[in-house]
C-alpha positions, 0 to 999 in steps of 0.5 A: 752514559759513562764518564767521559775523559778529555784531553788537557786542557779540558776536562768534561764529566758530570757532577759527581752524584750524577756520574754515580747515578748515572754509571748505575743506571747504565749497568743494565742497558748501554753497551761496553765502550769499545775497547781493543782486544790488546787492551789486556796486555799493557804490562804496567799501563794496563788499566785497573778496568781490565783487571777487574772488568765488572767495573765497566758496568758498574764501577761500585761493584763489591764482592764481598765473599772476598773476605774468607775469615772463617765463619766459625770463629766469628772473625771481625776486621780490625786494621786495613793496611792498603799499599796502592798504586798511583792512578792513570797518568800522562807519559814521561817526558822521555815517552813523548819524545819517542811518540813524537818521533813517531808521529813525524815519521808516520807523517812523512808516509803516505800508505792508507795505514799512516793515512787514516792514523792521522785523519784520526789522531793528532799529537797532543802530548806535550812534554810537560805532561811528564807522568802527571795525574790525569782526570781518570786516574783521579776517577780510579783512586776516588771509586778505590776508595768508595770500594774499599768503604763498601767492603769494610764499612767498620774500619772506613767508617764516616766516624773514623773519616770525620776524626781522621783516625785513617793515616795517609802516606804518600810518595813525593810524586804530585801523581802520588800526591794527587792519588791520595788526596783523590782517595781522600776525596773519594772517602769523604763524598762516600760519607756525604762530606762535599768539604773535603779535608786533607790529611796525609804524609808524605814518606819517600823512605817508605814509598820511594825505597828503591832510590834511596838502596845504593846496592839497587841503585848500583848493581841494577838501576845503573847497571848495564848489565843487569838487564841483559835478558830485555836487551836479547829479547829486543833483537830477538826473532819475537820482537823482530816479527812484531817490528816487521809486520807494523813496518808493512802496516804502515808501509815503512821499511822495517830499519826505519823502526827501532823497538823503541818506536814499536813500543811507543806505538803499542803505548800510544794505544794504551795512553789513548785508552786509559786517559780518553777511554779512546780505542786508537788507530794505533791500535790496529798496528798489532794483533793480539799475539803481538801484544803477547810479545809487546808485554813479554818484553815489559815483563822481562824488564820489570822481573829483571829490573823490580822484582825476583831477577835480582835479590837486591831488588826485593831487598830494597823494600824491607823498609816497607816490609817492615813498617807494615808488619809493625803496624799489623803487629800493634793493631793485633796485640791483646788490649785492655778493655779501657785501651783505645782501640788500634789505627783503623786503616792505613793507605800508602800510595806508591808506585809499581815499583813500590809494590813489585819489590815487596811482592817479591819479598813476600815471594809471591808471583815467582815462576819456577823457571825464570822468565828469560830472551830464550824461552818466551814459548814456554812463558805463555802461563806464567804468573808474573804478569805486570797487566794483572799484578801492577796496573794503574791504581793496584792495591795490596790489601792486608786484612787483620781480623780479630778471632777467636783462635786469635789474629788473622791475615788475609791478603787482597791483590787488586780486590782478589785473594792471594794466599801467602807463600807456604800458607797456600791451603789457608785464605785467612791464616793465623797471623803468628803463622805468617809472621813464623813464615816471614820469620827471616825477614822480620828478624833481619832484612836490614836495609841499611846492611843490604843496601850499602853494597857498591857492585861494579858497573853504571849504565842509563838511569830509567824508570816505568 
């Protein structure tokens, strides 16, 4: 048996202890829960489970060969700086509008599609739901945490925990908020503290840049033709075809259904499984080269709109940029044997759009051919996949090792390795050669200088 997740207003579980008992128990004899063969294409409201899928069997599953310091320079972990996403959340109010449309119209057809989808599903979103946490994203952030203490016993340490030498900043968000106090949670269980304590930050100019950039805000956000690509894609024959097919599921005439209400419906599948662990009806409305389109579309709007269609876009991150690179800067300087030692860990919470704009800084997921409405046949191998880079609860690892040679860097994306750009060949680099390949972000990107630039144009504000 695994834990169960409800609807609002009831949550069931077991107890905390004997969920892990229990999921550890069931690793090695219960089936997978039955799970949509589209579930890996959700763009961002992909789970973390499809990313990393062992989590299914046993959600403490740690690869420590992850950690590719090298061997023979005796490397010991020093400061973790983890940047994370928020866990899975209920729809925006803007969402459930759109399902709620749908679901009147599916009701008001009498095909067997429409039929069996309301046997088995009734509307249950409510509005005020508006993006909250849900219970399985409290469950993503607290086993992260567990994780993440498992791989680096040193610096997540119950002594560390128990003196609060951890720092915790947060967006203002209360999905954030409730992120990082379920991390915390997390933390603390994994040491045996049953009285949870909380201590965080709250930073918006960290974890919230995007809105505070007025060239983003701007020359993007509000800009209506900075997403020109997504909107050619929507009346394009690849999202036509999908449009056309789910209308004779469902018996419609294809006018009926804008793409609004066809990605509502993909999106219903997604909610229904990240929130209820729950394979919908919905689901059945598309097959998997539908979903490719589906996540295509989500992946235009994201480069165009987040990460490396616009230089603004990853520009409006270097505050973040530059608050990570001054913490790793002081926990790696040479200390005198009488000093304290350097901040053990530092966990910001975020959003995807926190952590798309500083991927692209780094230049990291940038395809040699631009993702655009025209080429989407010769995009099946690209790297700039939100369902693998920004599902709920990503996390953005830098590892600091302290070595022989001197510091080293390693990154982690969602507990997988990533090698810096221009350092390809190297997992754990020399920090100071990382910080020379940043060199020009690290001696300018200033954000106040980037960010106040007034390009013309205004257009509807949107978010994830």
């Amino acid at each position: 048996m695994r834990p169960i997740f409800l609807s609002r207003p009831g949550f069931i579980a077991a107890p905390f202890g004997l969920v892990l008992v229990l999921s550890r128990l069931s690793s090695c004899s219960s089936p997978l829960p039955d799970i949509p063969d589209i579930a890996p294409y959700f763009g961002t409201k992909t789970r973390y489970e499809e990313v990393n899928p062992v989590l299914l069997r046993d959600i403490l599953t740690v690869n420590k060969s992850v950690l590719r310091a090298p061997q023979s320079e005796r490397c010991s972990p020093v400061h973790l700086t983890a940047v994370i996403r928020h866990g899975s959340r209920y729809p925006t109010a803007k969402n459930i509008r759109r399902i709620h449309k749908l679901s009147e119209l599916i009701r008001a057809q009498s095909s067997r599609r429409s039929e069996e989808i309301h046997r088995d599903w009734s509307m249950w979103y409510t509005e005020d739901m508006d993006g909250e946490l849900v219970e399985k994203g409290r469950y993503d952030l607290r086993h992260l945490a567990r994780r993440l203490s498992l791989l680096f016993p040193s610096l997540l340490s119950e002594e560390n925990v128990k003196q609060q030498k951890i720092r915790f900043l947060s967006s203002s968000k209360r999905r954030c908020v409730a992120s990082v106090e379920a991390f915390q949670q997390g933390l603390q269980q994994h040491w045996g503290h049953q009285d949870v304590q909380y201590n965080h930050q709250v930073n918006d100019e960290l974890m919230r840049f995007f809105e505070r950039c007025r060239g983003y805000v701007e020359g993007v956000e509000n800009n209506r033709t900075a997403l020109a690509e997504v909107e050619k894609f929507k009346r394009g024959e690849e999202m036509e075809g999908v449009r056309r097919r789910m209308a004779e599921h469902l018996g419609l005439p294809p006018h009926r259904l804008t793409p609004d209400l066809v990605e509502a419906a993909f999106f219903l599948c997604s909610y229904e499984l990240s929130i209820r662990s729950h394979h919908s009806p919905w689901c059945f409305l598309f097959d998997e080269n539908d979903a490719k389109v589906l996540e295509y579309k989500s992946d235009l709007k994201q480069y165009w709109k987040r990460s490396h269609g616009h230089v603004i876009s990853s520009l409006s991150s270097c505050p973040l940029f530059h608050h990570v690179f001054r913490t790793l800067d002081r926990a790696g300087r040479p200390r005198r044997t009488d000093e304290a030692l350097p901040e053990p860990a530092s966990i910001q919470v975020g959003h995807a759009e926190t952590l798309l704009p500083l991927l692209s800084l780094l230049g990291l997921y940038k395809d040699q051919t631009a993702p655009k409405a025209h080429n989407y046949n010769t995009q099946h191998g690209r790297s700039f996949r939100t369902s693998r880079i920004v599902p709920y609860a990503a996390n953005l690892l830098f590892v600091l090792y302290d070595c022989q040679r001197g510091p080293r860097l390693q990154l982690l994306l969602n507990e997988m390795p990533v090698q810096f750009l221009g350092l390809e060949e190297q997992d754990a680099p020399l920090y100071r050669d990382v910080r020379a390949i940043y060199r020009h972000l690290l001696d300018g990107c200033d954000f106040h200088k980037e960010c106040e630039v007034k390009p013309e144009g205004r257009g509807p504000n949107t978010e994830l």
